[in-house]
C-alpha distance (Angstrom), angle and dihedral (degrees) to the residues before:
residue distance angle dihedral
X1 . . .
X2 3.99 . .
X3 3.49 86.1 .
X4 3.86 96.7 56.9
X5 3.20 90.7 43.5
X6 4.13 96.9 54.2
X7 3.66 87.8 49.1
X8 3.82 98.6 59.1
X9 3.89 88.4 44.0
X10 3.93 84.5 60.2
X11 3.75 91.6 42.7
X12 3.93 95.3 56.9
X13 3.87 89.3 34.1
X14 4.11 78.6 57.0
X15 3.76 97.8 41.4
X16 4.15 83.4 48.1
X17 3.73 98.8 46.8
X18 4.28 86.6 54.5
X19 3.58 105.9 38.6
X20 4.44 81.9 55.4
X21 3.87 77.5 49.1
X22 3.57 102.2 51.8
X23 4.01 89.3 40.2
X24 4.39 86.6 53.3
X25 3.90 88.4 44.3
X26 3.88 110.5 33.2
X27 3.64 123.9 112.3
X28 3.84 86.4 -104.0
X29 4.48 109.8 -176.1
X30 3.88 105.5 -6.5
X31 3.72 88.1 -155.4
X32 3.68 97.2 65.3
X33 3.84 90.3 55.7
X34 3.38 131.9 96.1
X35 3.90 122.9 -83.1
X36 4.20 99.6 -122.0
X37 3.42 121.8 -114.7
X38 3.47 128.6 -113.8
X39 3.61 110.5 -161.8
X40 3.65 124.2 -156.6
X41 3.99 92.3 -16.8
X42 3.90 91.6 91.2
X43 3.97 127.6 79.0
């Protein structure tokens, strides 16, 4: 039983850890990014 319950400690810990990923790395508001740049393509 202690060893079930270790393993879903490490599995939320896990879940945690990427959902603060995803939120630091997302797209987050397109409109407050950049416009890309097109370098020598545009006259």
């Amino acid at each position: 039983m202690e060893n079930l319950h270790e393993f879903v400690e490490k599995v939320h810990d896990k879940q945690e850890k990427d959902r603060r990923n995803k939120e630091q790395h997302g797209k987050g508001n397109p409109a407050g990014q950049l416009p890309k740049k097109r370098h020598g393509t545009q006259k």
